[in-house]
C-alpha positions in Angstrom: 26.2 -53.5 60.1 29.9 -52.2 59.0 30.7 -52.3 55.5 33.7 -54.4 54.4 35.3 -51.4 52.5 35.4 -49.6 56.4 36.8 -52.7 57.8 39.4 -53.1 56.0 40.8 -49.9 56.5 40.4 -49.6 60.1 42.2 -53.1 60.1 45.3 -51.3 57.8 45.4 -48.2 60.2 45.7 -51.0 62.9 48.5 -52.5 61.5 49.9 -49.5 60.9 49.7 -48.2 64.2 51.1 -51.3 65.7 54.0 -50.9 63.5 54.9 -47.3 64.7 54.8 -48.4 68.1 56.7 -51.0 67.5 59.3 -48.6 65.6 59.2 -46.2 68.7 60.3 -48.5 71.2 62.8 -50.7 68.8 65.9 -50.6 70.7 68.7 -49.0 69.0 72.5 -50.1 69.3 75.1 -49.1 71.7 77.2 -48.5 68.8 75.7 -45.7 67.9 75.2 -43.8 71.7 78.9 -44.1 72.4 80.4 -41.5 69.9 77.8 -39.3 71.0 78.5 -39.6 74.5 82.1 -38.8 73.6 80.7 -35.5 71.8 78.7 -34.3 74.5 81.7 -35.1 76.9 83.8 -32.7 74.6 81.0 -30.4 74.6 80.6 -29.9 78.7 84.8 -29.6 78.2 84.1 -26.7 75.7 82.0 -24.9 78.0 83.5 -25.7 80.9 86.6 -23.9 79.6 84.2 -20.1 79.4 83.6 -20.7 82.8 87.1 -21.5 83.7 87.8 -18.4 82.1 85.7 -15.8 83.1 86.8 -17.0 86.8 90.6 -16.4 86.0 91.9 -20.0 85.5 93.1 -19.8 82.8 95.5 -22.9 82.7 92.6 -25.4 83.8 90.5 -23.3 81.1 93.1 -24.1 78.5 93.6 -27.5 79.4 89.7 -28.4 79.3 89.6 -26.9 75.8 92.4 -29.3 74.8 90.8 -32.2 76.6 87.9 -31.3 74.1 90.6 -31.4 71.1 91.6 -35.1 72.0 87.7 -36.0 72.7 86.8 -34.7 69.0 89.5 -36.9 67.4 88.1 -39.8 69.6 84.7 -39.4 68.6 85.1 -39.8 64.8 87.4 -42.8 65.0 85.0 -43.8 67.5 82.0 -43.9 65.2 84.0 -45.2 62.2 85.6 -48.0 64.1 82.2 -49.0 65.5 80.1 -48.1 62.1 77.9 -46.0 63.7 78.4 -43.2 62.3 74.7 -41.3 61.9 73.5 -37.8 60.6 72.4 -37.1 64.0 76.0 -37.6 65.0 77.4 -35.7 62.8 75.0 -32.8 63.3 75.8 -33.4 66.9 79.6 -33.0 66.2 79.0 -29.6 64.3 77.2 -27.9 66.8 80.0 -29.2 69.6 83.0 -28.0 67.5 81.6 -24.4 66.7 81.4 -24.5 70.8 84.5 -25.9 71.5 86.7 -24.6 69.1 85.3 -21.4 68.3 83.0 -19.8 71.1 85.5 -20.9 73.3 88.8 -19.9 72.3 86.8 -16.4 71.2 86.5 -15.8 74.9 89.4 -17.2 76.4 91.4 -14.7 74.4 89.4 -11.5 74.8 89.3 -12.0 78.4 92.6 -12.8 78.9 94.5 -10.2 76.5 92.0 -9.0 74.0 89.4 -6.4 76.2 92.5 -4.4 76.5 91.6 -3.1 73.1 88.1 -2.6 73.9 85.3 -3.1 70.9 88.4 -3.3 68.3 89.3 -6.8 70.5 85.8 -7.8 70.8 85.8 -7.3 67.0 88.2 -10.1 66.5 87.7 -12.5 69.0 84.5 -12.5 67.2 86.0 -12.7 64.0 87.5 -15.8 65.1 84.2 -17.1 66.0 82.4 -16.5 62.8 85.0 -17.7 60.6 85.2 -21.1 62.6 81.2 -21.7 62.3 82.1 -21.1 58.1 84.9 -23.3 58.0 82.5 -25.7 60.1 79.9 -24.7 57.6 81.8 -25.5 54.5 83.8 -28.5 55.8 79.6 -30.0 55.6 79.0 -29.0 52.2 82.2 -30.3 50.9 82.2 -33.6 52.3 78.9 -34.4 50.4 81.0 -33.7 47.2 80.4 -36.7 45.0 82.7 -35.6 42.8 85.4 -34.9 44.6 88.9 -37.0 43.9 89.5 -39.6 45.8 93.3 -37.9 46.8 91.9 -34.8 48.0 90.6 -36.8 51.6 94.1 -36.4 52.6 94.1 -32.8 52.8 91.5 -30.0 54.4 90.7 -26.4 52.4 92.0 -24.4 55.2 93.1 -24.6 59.1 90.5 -27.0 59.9 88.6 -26.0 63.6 90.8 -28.2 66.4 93.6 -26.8 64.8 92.8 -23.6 64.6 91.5 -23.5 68.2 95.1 -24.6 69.2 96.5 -22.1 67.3 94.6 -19.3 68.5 95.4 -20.5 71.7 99.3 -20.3 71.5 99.9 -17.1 72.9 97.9 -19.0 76.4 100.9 -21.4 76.3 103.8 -18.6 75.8 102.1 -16.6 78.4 102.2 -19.7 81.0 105.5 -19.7 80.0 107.0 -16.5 80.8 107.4 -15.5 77.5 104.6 -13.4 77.5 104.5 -12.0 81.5 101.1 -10.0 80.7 98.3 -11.0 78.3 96.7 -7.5 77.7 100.1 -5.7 77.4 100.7 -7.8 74.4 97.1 -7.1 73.3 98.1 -5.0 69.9 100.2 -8.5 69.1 97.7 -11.4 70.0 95.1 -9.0 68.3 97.0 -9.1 65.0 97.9 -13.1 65.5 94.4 -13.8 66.5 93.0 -12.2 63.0 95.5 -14.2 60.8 94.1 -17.9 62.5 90.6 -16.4 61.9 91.9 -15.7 57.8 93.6 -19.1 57.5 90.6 -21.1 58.9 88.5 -19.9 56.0 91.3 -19.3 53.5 90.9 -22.0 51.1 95.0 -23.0 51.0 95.1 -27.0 51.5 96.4 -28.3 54.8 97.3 -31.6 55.7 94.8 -34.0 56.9 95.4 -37.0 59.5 92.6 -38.9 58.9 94.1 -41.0 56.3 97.3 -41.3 57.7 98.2 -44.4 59.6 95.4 -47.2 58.5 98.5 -49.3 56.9 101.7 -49.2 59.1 104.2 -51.3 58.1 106.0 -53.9 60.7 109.0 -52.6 61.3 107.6 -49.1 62.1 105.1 -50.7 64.7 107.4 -50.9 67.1 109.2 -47.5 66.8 105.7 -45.4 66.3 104.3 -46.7 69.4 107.6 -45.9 71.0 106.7 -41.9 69.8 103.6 -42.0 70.7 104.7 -42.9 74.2 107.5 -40.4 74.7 104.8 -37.6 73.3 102.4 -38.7 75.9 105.1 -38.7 78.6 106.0 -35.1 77.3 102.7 -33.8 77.3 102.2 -34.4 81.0 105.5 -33.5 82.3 106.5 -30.2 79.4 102.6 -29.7 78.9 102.7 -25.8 77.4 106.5 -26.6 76.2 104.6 -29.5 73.8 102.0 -27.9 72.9 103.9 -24.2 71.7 106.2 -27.0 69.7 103.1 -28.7 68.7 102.1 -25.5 67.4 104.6 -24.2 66.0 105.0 -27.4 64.1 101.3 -27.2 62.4 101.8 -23.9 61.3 105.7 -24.4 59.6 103.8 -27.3 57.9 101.4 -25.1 56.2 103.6 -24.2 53.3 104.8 -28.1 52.8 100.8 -29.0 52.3 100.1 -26.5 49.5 103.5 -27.5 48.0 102.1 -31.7 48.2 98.3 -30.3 47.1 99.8 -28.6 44.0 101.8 -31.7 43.1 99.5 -34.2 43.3 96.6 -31.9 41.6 99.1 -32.0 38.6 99.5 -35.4 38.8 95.7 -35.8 38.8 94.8 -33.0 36.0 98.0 -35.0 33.8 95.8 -38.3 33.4 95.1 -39.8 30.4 91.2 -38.3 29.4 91.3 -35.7 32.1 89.1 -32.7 30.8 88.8 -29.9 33.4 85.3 -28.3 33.2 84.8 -24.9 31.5 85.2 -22.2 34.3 87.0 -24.7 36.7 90.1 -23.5 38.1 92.2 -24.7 40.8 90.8 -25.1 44.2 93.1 -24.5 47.3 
Protein backbone atom coordinates (compact mmCIF):
# COMPACT_ATOMS: atom_id res chain seq x y z
CA UNK A 1 0.00 0.00 0.00
CA UNK A 2 1.62 3.61 -0.94
CA UNK A 3 1.92 6.04 1.71
CA UNK A 4 0.18 9.36 1.29
CA UNK A 5 3.41 11.38 2.00
CA UNK A 6 4.94 9.35 -1.48
CA UNK A 7 1.84 10.23 -3.29
CA UNK A 8 1.74 13.47 -2.94
CA UNK A 9 4.99 13.98 -4.18
CA UNK A 10 5.01 11.88 -7.17
CA UNK A 11 1.60 13.87 -7.93
CA UNK A 12 3.83 17.48 -7.51
CA UNK A 13 6.73 16.02 -9.75
CA UNK A 14 3.82 15.28 -12.13
CA UNK A 15 2.66 18.52 -12.24
CA UNK A 16 5.74 19.71 -12.50
CA UNK A 17 6.78 17.77 -15.30
CA UNK A 18 3.71 18.60 -17.23
CA UNK A 19 4.49 22.16 -16.80
CA UNK A 20 8.04 21.95 -18.34
CA UNK A 21 6.66 20.34 -21.21
CA UNK A 22 4.22 22.53 -21.57
CA UNK A 23 6.98 25.42 -21.27
CA UNK A 24 9.10 23.64 -24.02
CA UNK A 25 6.71 23.60 -26.59
CA UNK A 26 4.96 27.18 -25.74
CA UNK A 27 5.11 28.93 -28.89
CA UNK A 28 7.07 32.03 -28.83
CA UNK A 29 6.26 35.29 -30.96
CA UNK A 30 7.23 36.24 -34.40
CA UNK A 31 8.24 39.40 -32.86
CA UNK A 32 10.94 38.20 -31.45
CA UNK A 33 12.51 35.76 -34.53
CA UNK A 34 12.43 38.63 -36.98
CA UNK A 35 15.38 40.91 -35.63
CA UNK A 36 17.26 37.86 -35.44
CA UNK A 37 16.75 36.82 -38.81
CA UNK A 38 17.85 40.27 -39.78
CA UNK A 39 21.18 39.62 -37.63
CA UNK A 40 22.02 36.42 -39.07
CA UNK A 41 21.24 37.96 -42.59
CA UNK A 42 24.02 40.62 -41.73
CA UNK A 43 26.05 37.86 -40.39
CA UNK A 44 26.17 35.49 -43.78
CA UNK A 45 26.82 39.38 -45.43
CA UNK A 46 29.86 39.70 -42.95
CA UNK A 47 31.34 36.48 -44.03
CA UNK A 48 30.40 36.49 -47.28
CA UNK A 49 32.55 39.64 -47.73
CA UNK A 50 36.10 37.21 -46.50
CA UNK A 51 35.26 35.15 -49.10
CA UNK A 52 34.64 37.82 -51.57
CA UNK A 53 37.93 38.84 -50.59
CA UNK A 54 40.26 36.24 -50.53
CA UNK A 55 38.77 35.55 -54.24
CA UNK A 56 39.78 39.21 -55.48
CA UNK A 57 36.38 40.93 -55.62
CA UNK A 58 36.82 43.26 -53.87
CA UNK A 59 33.97 45.72 -54.77
CA UNK A 60 31.21 42.98 -54.26
CA UNK A 61 33.26 42.21 -50.91
CA UNK A 62 32.94 45.77 -49.97
CA UNK A 63 29.53 46.22 -50.87
CA UNK A 64 28.33 42.91 -48.82
CA UNK A 65 30.08 44.46 -45.76
CA UNK A 66 28.01 47.58 -46.22
CA UNK A 67 24.80 45.61 -46.91
CA UNK A 68 25.69 44.25 -43.31
CA UNK A 69 26.08 48.01 -42.03
CA UNK A 70 22.36 48.88 -43.20
CA UNK A 71 21.13 45.23 -41.83
CA UNK A 72 22.66 46.12 -38.28
CA UNK A 73 20.86 49.48 -38.12
CA UNK A 74 17.68 47.55 -39.21
CA UNK A 75 17.82 45.04 -36.77
CA UNK A 76 17.79 47.30 -33.61
CA UNK A 77 15.00 49.51 -34.79
CA UNK A 78 13.56 46.25 -35.76
CA UNK A 79 13.47 44.78 -32.28
CA UNK A 80 12.57 48.16 -30.63
CA UNK A 81 9.80 48.95 -32.97
CA UNK A 82 8.36 45.38 -32.41
CA UNK A 83 9.41 45.18 -28.47
CA UNK A 84 11.19 42.21 -28.87
CA UNK A 85 14.13 43.08 -28.00
CA UNK A 86 15.78 39.81 -25.93
CA UNK A 87 19.22 39.04 -24.29
CA UNK A 88 19.60 36.30 -26.72
CA UNK A 89 19.28 39.06 -29.36
CA UNK A 90 21.45 41.14 -28.20
CA UNK A 91 24.12 38.49 -27.47
CA UNK A 92 23.26 37.48 -31.07
CA UNK A 93 24.01 41.09 -32.34
CA UNK A 94 27.56 41.15 -30.46
CA UNK A 95 28.81 38.18 -31.86
CA UNK A 96 27.59 39.37 -35.55
CA UNK A 97 29.15 42.84 -35.29
CA UNK A 98 32.68 41.63 -33.98
CA UNK A 99 32.29 39.54 -37.47
CA UNK A 100 31.05 42.00 -39.62
CA UNK A 101 32.73 44.90 -38.63
CA UNK A 102 35.86 43.77 -37.33
CA UNK A 103 36.97 40.17 -38.68
CA UNK A 104 35.95 41.45 -41.76
CA UNK A 105 37.27 44.71 -42.60
CA UNK A 106 40.65 43.12 -40.71
CA UNK A 107 40.96 40.93 -43.83
CA UNK A 108 39.67 42.92 -46.57
CA UNK A 109 42.48 45.37 -45.85
CA UNK A 110 45.41 43.09 -45.33
CA UNK A 111 44.64 41.28 -48.40
CA UNK A 112 44.12 43.94 -50.40
CA UNK A 113 47.01 46.52 -49.34
CA UNK A 114 48.20 45.42 -45.97
CA UNK A 115 50.36 41.81 -46.69
CA UNK A 116 52.61 44.17 -48.60
CA UNK A 117 54.10 44.85 -45.22
CA UNK A 118 54.31 41.45 -44.21
CA UNK A 119 53.83 40.55 -40.15
CA UNK A 120 54.04 44.52 -39.46
CA UNK A 121 50.42 44.52 -41.69
CA UNK A 122 49.21 41.45 -40.19
CA UNK A 123 49.93 43.28 -36.88
CA UNK A 124 47.45 45.97 -37.52
CA UNK A 125 44.75 44.52 -39.34
CA UNK A 126 44.71 42.64 -36.31
CA UNK A 127 44.92 45.56 -34.18
CA UNK A 128 41.84 46.60 -35.76
CA UNK A 129 40.21 43.44 -34.94
CA UNK A 130 40.87 43.39 -31.21
CA UNK A 131 40.10 46.88 -30.62
CA UNK A 132 36.61 46.39 -32.29
CA UNK A 133 35.68 43.17 -30.12
CA UNK A 134 36.74 45.93 -26.85
CA UNK A 135 34.69 48.62 -28.07
CA UNK A 136 31.96 45.82 -28.67
CA UNK A 137 33.02 44.61 -25.26
CA UNK A 138 32.60 47.87 -23.43
CA UNK A 139 29.62 49.32 -25.44
CA UNK A 140 27.84 45.91 -23.17
CA UNK A 141 29.09 46.93 -19.99
CA UNK A 142 28.12 50.51 -20.39
CA UNK A 143 24.75 50.18 -21.44
CA UNK A 144 23.88 48.35 -18.23
CA UNK A 145 25.02 51.66 -16.45
CA UNK A 146 22.10 52.57 -14.16
CA UNK A 147 23.58 55.49 -13.39
CA UNK A 148 24.34 56.86 -16.40
CA UNK A 149 22.61 60.39 -17.41
CA UNK A 150 19.84 60.33 -19.30
CA UNK A 151 21.77 62.97 -22.03
CA UNK A 152 24.62 60.81 -22.49
CA UNK A 153 22.27 58.16 -24.93
CA UNK A 154 22.82 60.65 -27.56
CA UNK A 155 26.43 60.15 -27.87
CA UNK A 156 28.87 56.85 -28.05
CA UNK A 157 32.57 56.72 -26.06
CA UNK A 158 34.40 56.32 -29.16
CA UNK A 159 34.03 55.30 -33.08
CA UNK A 160 31.32 52.98 -32.42
CA UNK A 161 31.85 49.38 -34.73
CA UNK A 162 29.65 50.14 -38.17
CA UNK A 163 31.35 53.23 -38.19
CA UNK A 164 34.53 52.29 -37.69
CA UNK A 165 34.27 49.44 -40.23
CA UNK A 166 33.29 52.13 -42.86
CA UNK A 167 36.05 54.03 -41.97
CA UNK A 168 38.62 51.50 -42.13
CA UNK A 169 37.19 50.77 -45.25
CA UNK A 170 37.78 54.21 -47.06
CA UNK A 171 40.84 53.72 -48.67
CA UNK A 172 38.49 50.46 -50.69
CA UNK A 173 36.40 53.33 -52.01
CA UNK A 174 39.47 55.83 -53.02
CA UNK A 175 41.06 52.86 -54.52
CA UNK A 176 37.83 51.99 -56.77
CA UNK A 177 38.18 55.37 -57.55
CA UNK A 178 41.41 55.90 -59.09
CA UNK A 179 42.66 57.79 -56.45
CA UNK A 180 44.50 55.17 -55.07
CA UNK A 181 45.58 52.94 -58.55
CA UNK A 182 47.34 50.16 -56.29
CA UNK A 183 46.32 49.05 -52.77
CA UNK A 184 49.76 47.51 -51.58
CA UNK A 185 51.83 50.45 -52.99
CA UNK A 186 50.00 52.66 -50.66
CA UNK A 187 50.55 49.96 -47.96
CA UNK A 188 53.03 52.28 -45.57
CA UNK A 189 49.71 54.88 -45.74
CA UNK A 190 46.61 52.56 -45.21
CA UNK A 191 48.92 50.91 -42.52
CA UNK A 192 49.19 54.17 -40.61
CA UNK A 193 45.28 55.16 -41.41
CA UNK A 194 44.27 51.72 -40.53
CA UNK A 195 45.98 51.98 -36.84
CA UNK A 196 44.36 55.54 -36.06
CA UNK A 197 40.42 53.79 -36.71
CA UNK A 198 41.76 50.97 -34.56
CA UNK A 199 42.90 54.00 -31.65
CA UNK A 200 39.66 55.98 -32.14
CA UNK A 201 37.32 52.88 -31.73
CA UNK A 202 38.51 52.34 -28.23
CA UNK A 203 39.58 55.93 -27.42
CA UNK A 204 37.07 57.12 -25.10
CA UNK A 205 36.37 60.74 -26.98
CA UNK A 206 32.35 61.01 -27.38
CA UNK A 207 30.88 60.68 -30.84
CA UNK A 208 27.64 61.40 -31.94
CA UNK A 209 24.92 58.90 -31.70
CA UNK A 210 21.84 58.44 -34.18
CA UNK A 211 19.79 56.49 -32.22
CA UNK A 212 17.99 59.40 -30.58
CA UNK A 213 17.80 61.43 -33.36
CA UNK A 214 14.64 61.65 -35.40
CA UNK A 215 11.80 60.05 -32.93
CA UNK A 216 10.05 63.78 -33.07
CA UNK A 217 10.21 65.46 -36.54
CA UNK A 218 8.39 68.34 -36.78
CA UNK A 219 5.77 68.90 -39.87
CA UNK A 220 7.24 71.03 -41.97
CA UNK A 221 10.58 69.09 -42.05
CA UNK A 222 8.52 65.80 -42.98
CA UNK A 223 8.34 66.66 -46.30
CA UNK A 224 11.91 67.95 -46.97
CA UNK A 225 13.70 65.03 -44.89
CA UNK A 226 12.05 62.40 -46.80
CA UNK A 227 13.03 64.37 -49.88
CA UNK A 228 16.95 63.77 -48.52
CA UNK A 229 16.55 60.63 -47.79
CA UNK A 230 15.51 60.02 -51.30
CA UNK A 231 18.11 61.87 -53.22
CA UNK A 232 20.80 59.97 -50.82
CA UNK A 233 19.35 56.72 -51.86
CA UNK A 234 19.38 57.74 -55.52
CA UNK A 235 23.06 58.82 -54.92
CA UNK A 236 24.14 55.72 -53.35
CA UNK A 237 23.22 53.65 -56.26
CA UNK A 238 24.26 55.70 -59.03
CA UNK A 239 27.84 57.62 -57.12
CA UNK A 240 28.08 54.48 -54.78
CA UNK A 241 32.08 54.82 -53.67
CA UNK A 242 31.72 58.86 -54.47
CA UNK A 243 28.79 58.67 -51.37
CA UNK A 244 30.33 56.68 -49.35
CA UNK A 245 34.21 58.49 -49.38
CA UNK A 246 31.76 61.75 -48.71
CA UNK A 247 29.94 59.77 -46.25
CA UNK A 248 33.13 59.20 -44.70
CA UNK A 249 34.75 61.90 -44.71
CA UNK A 250 31.71 63.47 -43.22
CA UNK A 251 31.81 61.13 -39.88
CA UNK A 252 35.21 61.78 -39.31
CA UNK A 253 35.14 66.01 -39.72
CA UNK A 254 32.21 65.51 -37.23
CA UNK A 255 34.33 64.01 -34.59
CA UNK A 256 35.69 67.20 -33.24
CA UNK A 257 31.90 68.93 -33.27
CA UNK A 258 30.82 65.81 -30.85
CA UNK A 259 33.43 66.31 -28.15
CA UNK A 260 32.84 70.02 -28.47
CA UNK A 261 28.49 69.24 -27.85
CA UNK A 262 29.70 66.31 -25.01
CA UNK A 263 31.78 68.93 -23.09
CA UNK A 264 28.95 71.43 -23.23
CA UNK A 265 26.18 69.61 -22.21
CA UNK A 266 28.45 67.65 -19.36
CA UNK A 267 28.77 71.30 -18.00
CA UNK A 268 25.36 71.99 -18.24
CA UNK A 269 24.70 68.68 -16.32
CA UNK A 270 27.61 68.97 -13.56
CA UNK A 271 26.05 73.08 -13.14
CA UNK A 272 22.70 71.70 -11.68
CA UNK A 273 21.37 72.66 -8.63
CA UNK A 274 22.65 69.67 -5.91
CA UNK A 275 25.00 68.12 -8.31
CA UNK A 276 27.89 66.57 -6.29
CA UNK A 277 30.52 64.75 -8.46
CA UNK A 278 31.79 61.64 -6.62
CA UNK A 279 35.26 61.67 -4.98
CA UNK A 280 37.75 60.37 -7.74
CA UNK A 281 35.22 61.01 -10.55
CA UNK A 282 36.50 62.87 -13.31
CA UNK A 283 35.27 63.52 -16.69
CA UNK A 284 34.50 60.69 -18.95
CA UNK A 285 35.10 61.12 -22.81
Amino acid sequence: MARPGRDRHSAKLGVKDRDYRLFRFKRIPVRFLLPNIVTLLALCAGVTAIRLGVEGRYELAVGAVIVAIVLDAVDGRLARFLKGTTKFGAELDSLADFVNFGVAPAVLIYVWSLQELRNLGWVVALTLAVCCALRLARFNVAIEDPDKPAWTSGYFTGVPAPAGAGLALAPFYLGFLGIIPDGRAAAPAILVYIALVAVAMVARIPTFSGKTVGQRVSPELVLPILAAVVIVAVLLIAYTWQMLALLALTYIALIPFGIRSYARHKREWEARPGHARKPGEEPEL
